[in-house]
N, C-alpha and C positions, 0 to 999 in steps of 0.2 A: 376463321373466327372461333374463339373457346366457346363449346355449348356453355348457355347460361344455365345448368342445370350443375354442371360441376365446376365451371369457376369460381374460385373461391372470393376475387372482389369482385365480381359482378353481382352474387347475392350479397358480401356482406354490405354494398351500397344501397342495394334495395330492398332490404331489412330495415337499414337506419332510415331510407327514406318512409318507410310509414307510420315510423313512430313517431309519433308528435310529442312536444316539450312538456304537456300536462300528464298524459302517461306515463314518464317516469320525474315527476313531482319538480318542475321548472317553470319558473314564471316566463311569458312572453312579453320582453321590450320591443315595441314598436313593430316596425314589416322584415321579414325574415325573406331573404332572396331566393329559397329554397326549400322545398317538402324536407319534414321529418330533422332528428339531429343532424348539429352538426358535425365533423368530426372530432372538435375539441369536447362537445357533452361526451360524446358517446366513447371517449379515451380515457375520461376522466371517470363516468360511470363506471368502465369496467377495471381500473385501474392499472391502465400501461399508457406509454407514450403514444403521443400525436403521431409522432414519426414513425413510430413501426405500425400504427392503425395505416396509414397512407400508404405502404411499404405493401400491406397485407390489400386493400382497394387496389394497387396499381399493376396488382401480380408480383411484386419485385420478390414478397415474402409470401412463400406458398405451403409450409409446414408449420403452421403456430403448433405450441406444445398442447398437451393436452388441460394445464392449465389455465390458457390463455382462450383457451377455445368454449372451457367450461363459461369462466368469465364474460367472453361474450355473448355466449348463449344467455346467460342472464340478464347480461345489460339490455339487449335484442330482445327481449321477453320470448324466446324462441319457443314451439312446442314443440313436445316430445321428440315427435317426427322430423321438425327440423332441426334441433339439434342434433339428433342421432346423424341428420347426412350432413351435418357441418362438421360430423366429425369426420366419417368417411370421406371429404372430401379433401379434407386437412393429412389425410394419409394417418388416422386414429383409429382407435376400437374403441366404438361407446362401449361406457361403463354397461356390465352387465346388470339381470334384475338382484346378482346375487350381491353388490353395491349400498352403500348406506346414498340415501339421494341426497344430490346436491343440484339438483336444479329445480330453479322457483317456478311454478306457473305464471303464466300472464295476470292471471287475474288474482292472484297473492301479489306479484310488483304491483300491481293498479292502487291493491289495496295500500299496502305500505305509502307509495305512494303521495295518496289524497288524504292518510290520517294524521295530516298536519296537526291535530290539538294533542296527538297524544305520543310521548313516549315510544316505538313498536320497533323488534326486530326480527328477525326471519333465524332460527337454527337449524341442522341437523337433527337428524335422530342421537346423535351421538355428543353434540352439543357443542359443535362449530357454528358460530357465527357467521353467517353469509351479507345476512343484508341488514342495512339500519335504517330508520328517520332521522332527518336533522335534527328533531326536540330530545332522539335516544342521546344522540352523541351531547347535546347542549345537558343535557341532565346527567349523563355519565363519565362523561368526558371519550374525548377519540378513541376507539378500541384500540388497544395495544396487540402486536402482534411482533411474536419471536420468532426471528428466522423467516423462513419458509413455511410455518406453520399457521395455521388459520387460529383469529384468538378463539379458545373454549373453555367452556365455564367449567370443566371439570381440574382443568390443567392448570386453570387462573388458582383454584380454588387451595390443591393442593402444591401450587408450587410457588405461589404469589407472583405469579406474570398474569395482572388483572385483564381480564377483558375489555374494562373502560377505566381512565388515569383517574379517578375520580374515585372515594372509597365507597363500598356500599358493606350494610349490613343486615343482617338477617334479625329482627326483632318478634319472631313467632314466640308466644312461649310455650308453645307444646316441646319448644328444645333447643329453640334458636339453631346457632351455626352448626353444632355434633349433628342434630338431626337433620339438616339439609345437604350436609356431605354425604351423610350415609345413603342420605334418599338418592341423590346423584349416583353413586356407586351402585345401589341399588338399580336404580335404570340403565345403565350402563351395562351391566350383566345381562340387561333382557336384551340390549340391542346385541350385544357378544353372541348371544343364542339366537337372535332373527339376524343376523348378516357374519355368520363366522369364517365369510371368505374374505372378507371387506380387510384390506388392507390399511387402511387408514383407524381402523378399529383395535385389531392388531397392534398396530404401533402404539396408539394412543395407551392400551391397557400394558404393554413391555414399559413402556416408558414412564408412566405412571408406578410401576410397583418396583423399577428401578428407582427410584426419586422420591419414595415418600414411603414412611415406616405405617402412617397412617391410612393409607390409602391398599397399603396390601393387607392390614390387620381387617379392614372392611369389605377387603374384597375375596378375602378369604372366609369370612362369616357363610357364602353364598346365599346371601338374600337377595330376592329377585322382587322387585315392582316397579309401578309407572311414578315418576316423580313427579308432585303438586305442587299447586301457586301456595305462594306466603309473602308474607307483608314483611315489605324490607326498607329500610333508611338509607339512605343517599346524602353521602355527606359531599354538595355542593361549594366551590369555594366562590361563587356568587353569592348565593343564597341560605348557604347553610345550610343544615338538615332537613329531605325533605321525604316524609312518610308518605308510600306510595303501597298499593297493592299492586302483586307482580300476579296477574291470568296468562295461564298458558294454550292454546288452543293449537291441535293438531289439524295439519290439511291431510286429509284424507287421500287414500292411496300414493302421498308420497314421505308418510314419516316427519313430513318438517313441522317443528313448532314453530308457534305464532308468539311470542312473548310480549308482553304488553304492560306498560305499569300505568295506573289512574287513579287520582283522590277525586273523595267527594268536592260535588260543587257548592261553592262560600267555604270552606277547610283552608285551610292556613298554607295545607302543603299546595291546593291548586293556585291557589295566590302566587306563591313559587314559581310553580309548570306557569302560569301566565309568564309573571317576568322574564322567563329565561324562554319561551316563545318570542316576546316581543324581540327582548334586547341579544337573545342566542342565535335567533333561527330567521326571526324573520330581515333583518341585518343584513344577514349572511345568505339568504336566499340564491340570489342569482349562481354563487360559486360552489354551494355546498344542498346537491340533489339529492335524495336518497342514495346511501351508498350500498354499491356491491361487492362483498369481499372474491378477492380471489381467489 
């Protein structure tokens, strides 16, 4: 018999068995036959097939990439610990501390989660989007993603592969859209200097100053700060435009922002974020749980 300590479907069963559907943001219809996801949440959460999730339970698949393993670990709400030996066991090197992090705590999923009234997405330090709420996506439209690559706002920004189909716009007027590029690039350089092995960083900034005249004239400035919230419009093809403030909030010790948009209550724009709760999100509920990027 496989020790249950390195099989790799024997934990990944018993991982999903102790999640329950309210932990990562699913209504319960009726009696459920069985503890924790099923295999179809927990395929969809991380976003790969049913059939290689079962493949990967039955032993048949015993090397997921390191992709896919990231992904589960976040669907799983794994900690630390176990993710590090889901990778080891996968035959992977976890990512070291010298890595920009991509894996969410348990208690950041919880959160995303259960803030069903609002807007919320989970990034990187470096501004890959990982996870979302259903009202982001109903308010943004589905993240758009190129290729192989995770959507991010700095890539959206300067090359128009948006992060959500939906337009949004920057209405600050300390300087509107120049000064929230620059702010962007601006953080970007400090994450460059705290993770300068981070290959995903790397790439991001080659890529980026191959691709845009703008984006090398500013990252050639060398200015270095942490980028802040600003109040941006959402151009809605439900509802039309809708003014929202975007807070950002960092989880401590692992670099991820918490991104968040909300209008005042009785405002015109919450009126909005209602409609497209009722008729975006909650509709859709059973099919569409918080999402996990890969």
């Amino acid at each position: 018999m496989p020790d249950s300590l390195t099989d790799l479907g024997t934990l990944l069963r018993s991982w999903r068995d102790r999640l329950q559907p309210a932990d990562v943001g699913l209504p319960v219809y009726g009696f459920r036959r069985a503890p924790g996801l099923k295999r179809e949440e927990l395929a969809r959460l991380a976003g790969m097939s049913v059939d290689y999730l079962v493949r990967l339970e039955q032993g048949r698949a015993r090397r997921p990439s390191a992709q896919v393993a990231s992904a589960l670990a976040r669907a799983l709400q794994l900690s630390d610990t176990e993710r590090a030996h889901l990778f080891v066991i996968s035959g992977l090197l976890p990512p070291g501390p010298g890595m920009v992090p991509t894996h969410i705590p348990p208690g950041v999923q919880r959160l995303v989660a259960r803030l069903g009234e609002v807007p919320v997405a989970v990034f990187t330090a470096s501004w890959d989007l990982l996870a979302w709420s259903p009202l982001w996506t109903a308010l943004l439209g589905e993240p758009v993603q190129s290729g192989e690559r995770r959507p991010n706002v700095l890539w959206a920004q300067f090359t128009g592969h948006f992060v959500g189909s939906n337009e949004v716009r920057i209405v600050d007027p300390a300087g509107g859209l120049e000064n929230f590029k620059a702010s962007l690039v601006s953080d970007l350089r400090r994450v460059y200097g705290r993770y300068p092995e981070d290959p995903g960083v790397q790439k991001l900034v080659a890529e980026l100053t191959a691709a845009s005249a703008e984006f090398r004239r500013l990252w050639d400035s060398g200015t270095v700060s942490e980028h802040q919230s600003e109040v941006k419009v959402v151009r809605n093809p439900a509802v039309g435009d809708v003014q929202v403030d975007c807070d950002i909030f960092s989880v401590a010790g692992t670099d991820l922002r918490i991104v968040a948009y909300t209008a005042a209550m009785g405002s015109e724009a919450a009126e909005k974020l209602d409609f497209l709760r009722v008729a975006g999100v909650t509709a859709a509920a059973p099919d569409h749980p918080p999402r996990v990027g890969v």
